[in-house]
N, C-alpha and C positions, 0 to 999 in steps of 0.2 A: 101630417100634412094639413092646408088649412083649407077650411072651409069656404064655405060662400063668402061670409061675414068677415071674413079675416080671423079666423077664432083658431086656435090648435084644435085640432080633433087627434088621437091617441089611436086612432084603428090606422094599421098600416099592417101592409103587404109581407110576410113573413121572408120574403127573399131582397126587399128591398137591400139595397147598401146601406150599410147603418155606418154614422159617423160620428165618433164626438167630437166638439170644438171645444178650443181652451184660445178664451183672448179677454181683453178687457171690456168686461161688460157690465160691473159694476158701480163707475164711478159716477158721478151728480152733476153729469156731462153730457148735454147732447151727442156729440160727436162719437163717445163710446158706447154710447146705447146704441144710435141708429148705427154704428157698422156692425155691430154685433147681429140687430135684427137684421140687416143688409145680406149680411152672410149665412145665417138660416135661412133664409128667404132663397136666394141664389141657390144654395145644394135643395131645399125642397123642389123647387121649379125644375131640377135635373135630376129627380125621382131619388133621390138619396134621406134617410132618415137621420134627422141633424136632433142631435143632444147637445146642449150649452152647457159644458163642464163649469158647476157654481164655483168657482172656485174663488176662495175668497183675498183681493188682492187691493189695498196694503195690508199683509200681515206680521205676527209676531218677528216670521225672520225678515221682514223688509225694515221694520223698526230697531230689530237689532244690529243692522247695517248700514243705520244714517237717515232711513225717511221718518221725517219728522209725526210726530204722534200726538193727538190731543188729548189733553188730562182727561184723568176719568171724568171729572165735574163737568167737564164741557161735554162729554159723550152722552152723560147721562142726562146733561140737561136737555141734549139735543132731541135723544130719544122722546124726552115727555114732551116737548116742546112741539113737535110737528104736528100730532093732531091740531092741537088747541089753534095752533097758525091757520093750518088750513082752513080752521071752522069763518076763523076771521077774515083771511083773506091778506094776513100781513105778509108783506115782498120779502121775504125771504130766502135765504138758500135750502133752508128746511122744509119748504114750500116746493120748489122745485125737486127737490130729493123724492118728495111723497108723491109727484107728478110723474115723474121719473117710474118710479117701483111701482106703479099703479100700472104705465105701459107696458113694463116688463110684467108683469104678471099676468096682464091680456095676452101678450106676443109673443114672449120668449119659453121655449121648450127648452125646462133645464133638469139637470142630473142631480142626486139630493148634494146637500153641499162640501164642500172638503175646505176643510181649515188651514191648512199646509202643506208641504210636499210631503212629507211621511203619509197624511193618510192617501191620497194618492197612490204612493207608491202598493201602498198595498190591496187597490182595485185590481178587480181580476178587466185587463183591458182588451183582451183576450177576444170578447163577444163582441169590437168593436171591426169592422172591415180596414178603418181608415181613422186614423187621428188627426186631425189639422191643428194648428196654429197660425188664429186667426193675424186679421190687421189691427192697424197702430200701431202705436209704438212698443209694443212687447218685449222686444230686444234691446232697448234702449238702458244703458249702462247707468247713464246720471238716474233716471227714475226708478227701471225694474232691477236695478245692481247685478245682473247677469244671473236673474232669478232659473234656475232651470226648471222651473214649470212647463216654462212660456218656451224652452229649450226640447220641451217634450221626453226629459231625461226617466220619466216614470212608464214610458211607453215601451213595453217588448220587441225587439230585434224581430220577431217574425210579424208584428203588425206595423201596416202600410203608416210612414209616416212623411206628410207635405206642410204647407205654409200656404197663404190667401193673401198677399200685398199685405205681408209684415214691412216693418222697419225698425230700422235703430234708432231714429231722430238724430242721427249726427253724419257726419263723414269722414271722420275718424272716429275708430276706436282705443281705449286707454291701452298703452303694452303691456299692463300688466294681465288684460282681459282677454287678448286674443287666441291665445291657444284654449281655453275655458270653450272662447265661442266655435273654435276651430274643432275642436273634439265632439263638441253638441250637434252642430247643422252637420256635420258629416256623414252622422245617422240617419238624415232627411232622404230621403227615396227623390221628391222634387222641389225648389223651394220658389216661389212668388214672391217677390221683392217690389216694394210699394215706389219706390225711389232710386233717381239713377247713381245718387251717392253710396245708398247700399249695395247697388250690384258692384261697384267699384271696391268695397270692402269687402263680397263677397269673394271676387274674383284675384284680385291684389293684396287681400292684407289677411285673407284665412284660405286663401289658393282652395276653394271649394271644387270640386269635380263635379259632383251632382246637378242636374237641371237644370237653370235658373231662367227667369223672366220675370221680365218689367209687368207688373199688374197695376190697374187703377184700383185706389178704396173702393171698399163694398158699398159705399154710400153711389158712388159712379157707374156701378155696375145693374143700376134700380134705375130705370129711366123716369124724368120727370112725372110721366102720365101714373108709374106706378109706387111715387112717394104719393101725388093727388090720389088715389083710393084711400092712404089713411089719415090723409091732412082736414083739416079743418075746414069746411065745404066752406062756409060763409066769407065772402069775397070782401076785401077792403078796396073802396073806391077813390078814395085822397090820394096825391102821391106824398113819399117818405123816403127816411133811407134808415136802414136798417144797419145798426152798430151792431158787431160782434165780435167783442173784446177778449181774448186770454192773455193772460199774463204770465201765466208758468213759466215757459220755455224762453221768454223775453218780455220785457214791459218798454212798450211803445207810449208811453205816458211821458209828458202831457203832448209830446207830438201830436198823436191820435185827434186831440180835442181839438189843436190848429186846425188839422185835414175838414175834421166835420162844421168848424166855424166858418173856415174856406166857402163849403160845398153849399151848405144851409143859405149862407146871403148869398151863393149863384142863384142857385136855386127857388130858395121859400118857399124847401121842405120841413118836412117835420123830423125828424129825429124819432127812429124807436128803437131803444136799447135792449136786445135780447142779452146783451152779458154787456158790463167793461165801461157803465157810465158810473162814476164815481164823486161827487159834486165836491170832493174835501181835492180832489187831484186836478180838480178842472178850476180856472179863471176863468172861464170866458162863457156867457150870456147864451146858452143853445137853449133851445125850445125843444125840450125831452120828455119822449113818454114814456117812462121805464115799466116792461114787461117783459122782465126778470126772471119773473115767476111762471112764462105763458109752460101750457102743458106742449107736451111733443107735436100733436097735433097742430097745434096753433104757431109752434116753431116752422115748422113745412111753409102754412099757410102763409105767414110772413113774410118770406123769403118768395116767396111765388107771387106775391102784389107787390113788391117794392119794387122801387125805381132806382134806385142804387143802396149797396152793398157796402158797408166798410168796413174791414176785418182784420184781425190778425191771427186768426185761426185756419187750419190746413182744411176743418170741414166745412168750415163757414164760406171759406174761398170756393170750395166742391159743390155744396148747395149753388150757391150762384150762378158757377156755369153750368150746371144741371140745368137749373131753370131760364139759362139765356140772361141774367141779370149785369148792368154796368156796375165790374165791382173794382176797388181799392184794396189790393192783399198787402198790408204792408208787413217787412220781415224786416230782419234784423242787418249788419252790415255782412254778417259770417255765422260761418256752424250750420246752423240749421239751414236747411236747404227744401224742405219739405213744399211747402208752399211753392218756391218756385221750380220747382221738377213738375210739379204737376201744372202748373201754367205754361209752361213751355213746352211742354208734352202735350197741349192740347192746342197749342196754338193763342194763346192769351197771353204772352209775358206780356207786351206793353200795361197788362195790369200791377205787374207789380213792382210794387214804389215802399223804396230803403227808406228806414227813419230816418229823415231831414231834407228830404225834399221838399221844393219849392212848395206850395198845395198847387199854385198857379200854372206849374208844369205838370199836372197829374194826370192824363187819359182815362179816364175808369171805360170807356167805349172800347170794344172789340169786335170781329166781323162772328157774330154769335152764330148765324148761317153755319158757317169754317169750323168753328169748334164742336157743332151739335153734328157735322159730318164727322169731324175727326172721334169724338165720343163713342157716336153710333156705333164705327169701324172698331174701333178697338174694344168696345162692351161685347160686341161678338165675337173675339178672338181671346178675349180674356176667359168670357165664359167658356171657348171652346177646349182652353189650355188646361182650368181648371177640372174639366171630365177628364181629361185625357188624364191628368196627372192623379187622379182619384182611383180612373178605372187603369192608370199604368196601361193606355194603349200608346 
């Protein structure tokens, strides 16, 4: 449980509920860090003893099934490479990585680590009450290839098993993958679905019987005031807009840089790129502070003084209305649906705007009052689904 300071402390209640969690918590991604600590956070605060299964993902069998791998040379460069960045100060992604693994090693309570499903399979899971599978995208076919980790396929028939606002990141699934996923969640005791296009696939294309319900991310289930406990106390008083670029799942490029050239000459704000400014992709003349590199900390903060938001990320959009911010979610024309499920679940679609929109048509304003109601509502019913479905009342 944590301490005053925000620390793990290891003394815990011997009858507690003890739980592990298996999600992605590994990658060099904001987004998969803070849901990760979102969701320990959440089961501590409802007296439950949360272990973050290390589990290491992309591994050997994700690379044996298509996800792309970096040469050794580049591994190993990367490996010697980060200290010496850090000492410097150079904007790197191996700068952010060491940022990254520094927070996880203050916050996240984790299990020693497992390198693949075998050794998994061979934990005794037995001492654990409840196994979850957490949120993002875990399910997700193009990325996790219907990893059963993330399936919880290593987990015993007599131990309790749920899901915390997973998804698939799509709205369909491939046919050759459904009965795979229909045999795995079957097993689930209750399952939290992050998106309304996965209850649809739950319900429709794997005819699941088990539980289900719509959950917001764990990053939505932490209300503002209690990301501010571990954000970056010191206030920025200029106004800016705050770029948060991913490009995995779709590349909004050079759109994007329209939108923020748009916004900039309304405005005569400043530009601060936490991800997604690229100067070889961009033509156009913006006034950018790239802080690429900021630590988690300073990510929070960021997002909590800015004046507008422009995104194409499902977390980046989440921070935003957490904090009440005028944001720009822009997505793609189809597929992915993430983004706007949850803006229209809280009452903000008019934020979000398809690549090719006018900029001059853009609304990034919404009635933030409305949305921090509809939030509030549903962060207490979310939490209250997730005890119930833990403690199976």
């Amino acid at each position: 449980m944590r301490n005053g300071s925000g620390e793990y402390s290891t003394i815990y209640d011997r009858n507690m509920t003890r739980a592990a969690l298996i999600t992605i918590h590994s990658l060099p991604n904001f987004g998969s860090v803070f849901q990760a600590y979102a969701t320990q956070v959440i089961l501590e605060n409802a007296g439950i003893r949360c272990e973050i299964i290390d589990y290491l993902y992309p591994n050997e069998w994700h690379y044996s099934n298509g996800t792309p791998k970096a040469s050794r040379l580049k591994r190993i460069a990367t490996m010697c490479a980060v200290p010496l960045m850090k000492f410097v100060g150079y904007n790197s992604q191996h700068v952010l990585q060491h940022n990254l693994e520094q927070f996880k090693k203050k916050h996240f309570n984790l299990t020693r680590p497992y390198i693949n499903l075998e050794r998994l399979n061979r934990e005794d899971w037995g001492k654990y009450d409840v196994v979850i599978a957490g949120s993002d995208q875990i399910w997700s076919p193009k990325f996790l290839k219907g990893d059963k980790a993330f399936l919880l396929s290593f987990v015993p028939d007599n131990v309790r098993k749920i899901s915390i606002s997973s998804s698939f990141g799509c709205t369909e699934l491939p046919p050759d993958m459904i009965e795979h996923y229909r045999k795995a969640l079957s097993r689930f005791d209750a399952i939290g679905i992050r998106e309304e296009g996965g209850l649809h696939i739950l319900h429709e294309s794997l005819n699941i019987k088990q539980k289900t319900s719509l959950m917001l991310d764990p990053t939505l289930l932490l209300s503002s005031a209690q990301w501010n406990s571990i954000a970056d106390s010191a206030h920025r008083h200029d106004r800016y807009i705050v770029l948060y670029g991913l490009y995995y799942s779709f590349d909004a490029r050079p759109y994007i840089f329209d939108v923020l050239e748009y916004f900039q000459k309304k405005s005569g704000y400043r530009i601060i790129s936490l991800a997604g400014y690229h100067k070889a992709f961009s033509t156009k003349k913006l006034d950018v502070e790239c802080r690429e590199t900021a630590t988690p900390q300073q990510f929070l903060s960021l997002f909590r003084d800015a004046s507008l938001v422009v995104t194409t990320s499902f977390h980046g959009s989440a921070f935003a209305l957490n904090y009440g911010k005028p944001l720009i979610s822009i997505v793609p024309e189809s597929g992915d649906d993430r983004q706007k499920s949850l803006l229209t679940i809280l009452g903000a679609a008019g934020s979000i705007t398809r690549i090719g929109t006018d900029p001059q048509y853009i609304n990034p304003y919404y009635d933030a009052v409305s949305v921090k109601a509809n939030l509030d509502k549903l962060r207490l019913d979310n939490i209250a689904t997730i005890k119930k479905n833990i403690f199976n009342q």
